[in-house]
N, C-alpha and C positions, 0 to 999 in steps of 0.2 A: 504494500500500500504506500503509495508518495506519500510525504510531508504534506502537500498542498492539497492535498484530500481529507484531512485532519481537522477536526474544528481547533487543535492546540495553534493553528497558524494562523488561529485571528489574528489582525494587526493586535489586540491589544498587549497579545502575550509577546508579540515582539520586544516589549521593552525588558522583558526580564531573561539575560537572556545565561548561559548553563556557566554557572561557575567552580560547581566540586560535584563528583559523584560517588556514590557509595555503595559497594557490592555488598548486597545484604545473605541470609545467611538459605534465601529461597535461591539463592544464583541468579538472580535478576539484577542490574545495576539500577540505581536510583539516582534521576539528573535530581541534579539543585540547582535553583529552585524547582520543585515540584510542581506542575501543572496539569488543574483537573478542570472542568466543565460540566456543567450537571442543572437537573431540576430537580425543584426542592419543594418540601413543604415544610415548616418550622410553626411548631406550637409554642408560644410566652406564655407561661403562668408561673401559680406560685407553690412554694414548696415549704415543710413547716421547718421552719430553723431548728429545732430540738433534735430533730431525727435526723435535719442533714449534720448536726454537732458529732453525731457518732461515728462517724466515719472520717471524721476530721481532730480527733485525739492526737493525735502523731505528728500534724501536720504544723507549718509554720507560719501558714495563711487561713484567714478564715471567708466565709463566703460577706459579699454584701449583700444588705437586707436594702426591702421595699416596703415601708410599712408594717415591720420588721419579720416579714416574709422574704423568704429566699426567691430570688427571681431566674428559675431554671428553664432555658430553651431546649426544646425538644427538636433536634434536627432528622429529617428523612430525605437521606440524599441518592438520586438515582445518578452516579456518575458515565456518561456518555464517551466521554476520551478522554484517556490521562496518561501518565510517564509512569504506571506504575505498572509495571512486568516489561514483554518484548515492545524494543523499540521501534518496530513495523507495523504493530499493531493497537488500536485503540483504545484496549482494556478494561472496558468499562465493568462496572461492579454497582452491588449496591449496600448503604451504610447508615447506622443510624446509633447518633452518640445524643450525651445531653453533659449542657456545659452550662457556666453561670458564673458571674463577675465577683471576685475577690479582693481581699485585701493582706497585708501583713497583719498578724494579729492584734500585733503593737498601734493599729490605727485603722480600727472599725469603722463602718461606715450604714450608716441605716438613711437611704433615703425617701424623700415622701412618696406615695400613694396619689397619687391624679389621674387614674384609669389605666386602662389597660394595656396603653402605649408605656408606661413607666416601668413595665418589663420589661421594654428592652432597652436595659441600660447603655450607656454612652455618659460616662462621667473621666473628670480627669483622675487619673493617677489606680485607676482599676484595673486589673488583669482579667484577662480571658481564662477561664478553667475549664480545661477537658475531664469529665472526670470518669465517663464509661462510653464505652466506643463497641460494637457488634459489625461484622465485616458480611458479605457474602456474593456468590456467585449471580453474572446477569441474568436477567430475563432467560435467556436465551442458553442456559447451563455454563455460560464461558464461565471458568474460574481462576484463569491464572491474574485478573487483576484484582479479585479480592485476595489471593493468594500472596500477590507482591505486597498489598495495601497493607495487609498485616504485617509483613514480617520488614518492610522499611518502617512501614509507620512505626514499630517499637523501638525498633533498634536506632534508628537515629533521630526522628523528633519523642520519642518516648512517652507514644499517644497509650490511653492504656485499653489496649485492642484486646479482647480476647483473642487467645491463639486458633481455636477452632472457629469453621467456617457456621455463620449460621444460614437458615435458611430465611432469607428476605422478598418482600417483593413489594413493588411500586408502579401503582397502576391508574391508568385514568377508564373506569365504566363506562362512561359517558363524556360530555362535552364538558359540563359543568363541576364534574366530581376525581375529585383523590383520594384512591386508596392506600393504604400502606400495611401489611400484615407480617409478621417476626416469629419466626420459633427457632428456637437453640438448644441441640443436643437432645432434642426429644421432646423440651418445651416448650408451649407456648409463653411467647414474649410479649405481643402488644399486636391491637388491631382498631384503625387509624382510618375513618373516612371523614374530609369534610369539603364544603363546595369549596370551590377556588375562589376566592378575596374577590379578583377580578368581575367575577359572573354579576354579583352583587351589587346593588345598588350602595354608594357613601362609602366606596372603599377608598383605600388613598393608595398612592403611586409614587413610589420614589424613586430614581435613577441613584444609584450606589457608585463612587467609584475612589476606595478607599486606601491604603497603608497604613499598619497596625505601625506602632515603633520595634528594632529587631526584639525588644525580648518583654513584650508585651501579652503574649500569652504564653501559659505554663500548663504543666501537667501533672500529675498525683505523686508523693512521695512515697516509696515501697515503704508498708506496714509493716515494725520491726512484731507487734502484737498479734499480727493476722496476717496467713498467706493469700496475696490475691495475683492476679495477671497483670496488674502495674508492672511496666516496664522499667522504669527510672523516670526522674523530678527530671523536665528539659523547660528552657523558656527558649523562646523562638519567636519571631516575626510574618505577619501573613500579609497581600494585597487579594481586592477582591474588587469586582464591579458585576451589577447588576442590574436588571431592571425588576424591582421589586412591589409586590402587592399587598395590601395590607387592610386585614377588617377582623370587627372582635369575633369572638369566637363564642357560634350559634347553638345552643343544643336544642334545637329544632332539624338544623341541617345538617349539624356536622355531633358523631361519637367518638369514643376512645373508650380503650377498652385495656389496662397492664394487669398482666399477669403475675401470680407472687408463685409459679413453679419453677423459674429459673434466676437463680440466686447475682449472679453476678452483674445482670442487667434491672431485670424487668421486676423483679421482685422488692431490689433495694429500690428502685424510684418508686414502688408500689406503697413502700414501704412513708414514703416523703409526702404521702398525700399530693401526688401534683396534681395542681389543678391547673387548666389551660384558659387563659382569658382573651390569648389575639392570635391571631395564626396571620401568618404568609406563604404567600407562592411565587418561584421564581421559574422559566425554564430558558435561563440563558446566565447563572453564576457562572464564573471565569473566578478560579484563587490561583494563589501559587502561595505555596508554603516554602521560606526560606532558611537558608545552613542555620542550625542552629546559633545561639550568643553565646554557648559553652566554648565552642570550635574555637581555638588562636590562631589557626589558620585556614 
């Protein structure tokens, strides 16, 4: 397959262009910065502080609050073409993590409550936190890019990816609707319809086109108390652009449904009481994930 048959050879990705690569431990090399392409759907809501504190013991950051609710995004990403496995091929996979803004412990932050856009944070001096990530093979059975996904995403930005593949899928029924349905190792994980922002009447529309600072966003510290699939603490830098959609979140039109049989995803968010208040829909995100701020060279 050419390069110019690639959706990675939008102009935009041009600007970023391969500066260190990484042979990970699948035999796949990983360019840096990483570039992926994808639609998305992302639920905002909120999560209860007490039960996310459990899991954060060990840790050296703690989350920021919204009213002093945790404000955790629920991402579902169908990626279309990425640099993750062979480089002839487009490798798309599909992935679904949830993350939510932090702080040093030493300097908390609880901010106000003004509706449902107030989850998603954008404040100065807050980190991005990954804090569970599930990988799995395309639509279409390809696996070797959820295959690569995992094993660079651990090993160099230190995303914390379960090692096993789950079974994912991301789907549109109709014109107006997004599905999204998860099981892992046996379990069910979570199951995810709602109309598309767009379709809706009073939704808003943003054009995106951003740069985190490089070590702006981080990742879970291994639990000296509890074994989990945390890779390693990384911080690292991301850019993104989009065209993005956005409206609250209907439970009339739209469900969710997390399971508490699979321990390492679906059941600790289960576990968090989240509750979803704004959803969006994107199908044209463009990121690139950059060399880690550890790296000295």
């Amino acid at each position: 397959m050419s390069d110019q048959n690639r959706k990675l050879s939008q102009k935009w990705f041009e600007q970023w262009t391969q500066t260190d690569a990484y042979l990970a431990s699948d035999g796949h090399t990983n360019r840096i910065p990483l570039r992926l392409t994808s639609t998305n759907l992302v639920l905002y809501g909120k999560a209860t502080l007490s039960e996310v504190l459990k899991d954060f013991v060990h840790e050296d950051h703690c989350p920021v609050t919204v009213g002093g609710d945790v404000p955790v995004q629920l991402w579902c990403n169908n990626f279309i073409d990425t640099d993750c496995g062979p480089a002839d091929r487009k490798n798309p996979y599909i992935e679904i993590w949830y993350s939510f803004p932090v702080t040093p412990t030493s300097a908390p932050q609880d901010l106000p409550y003004d509706g449902p856009f107030s989850y998603n944070v954008n404040a100065p001096g807050v980190l991005v936190w990954c804090h569970r990530v599930l990988c799995g093979p395309a639509s279409d059975g390809y696996a070797l890019g959820a295959i690569a996904a995992i094993a660079g995403g651990r090993e160099v930005w230190g995303f914390p990816k379960h090692p096993g593949l789950a079974d994912l899928s991301f789907e549109y029924p109709d014109s107006e609707t997004v599905a999204f349905e998860g099981s892992h190792q046996g379990h069910k994980v979570i199951s995810l319809r709602a109309r598309r922002p767009e379709c809706g009447e009073g939704h808003i529309t943003l054009a995106v086109d951003q740069r985190t600072g490089r070590d702006s966003c981080i990742t879970p510290r291994q639990n000296p108390l509890k074994a989990t699939f945390v890779a390693k603490q990384t911080r690292y830098g991301q850019a993104f652009a989009a065209t993005m959609h956005f409206s609250p979140w209907d439970q009339t039109t739209d469900s969710i449904t997390i399971y508490g049989e699979e321990d390492y995803f679906g059941a600790l968010l289960k576990s968090w009481d989240f509750q979803p208040a704004l959803k969006m829909h994107c199908s044209d995100l463009k990121i690139v994930a950059f060399k880690p701020a550890g790296w000295e060279r």
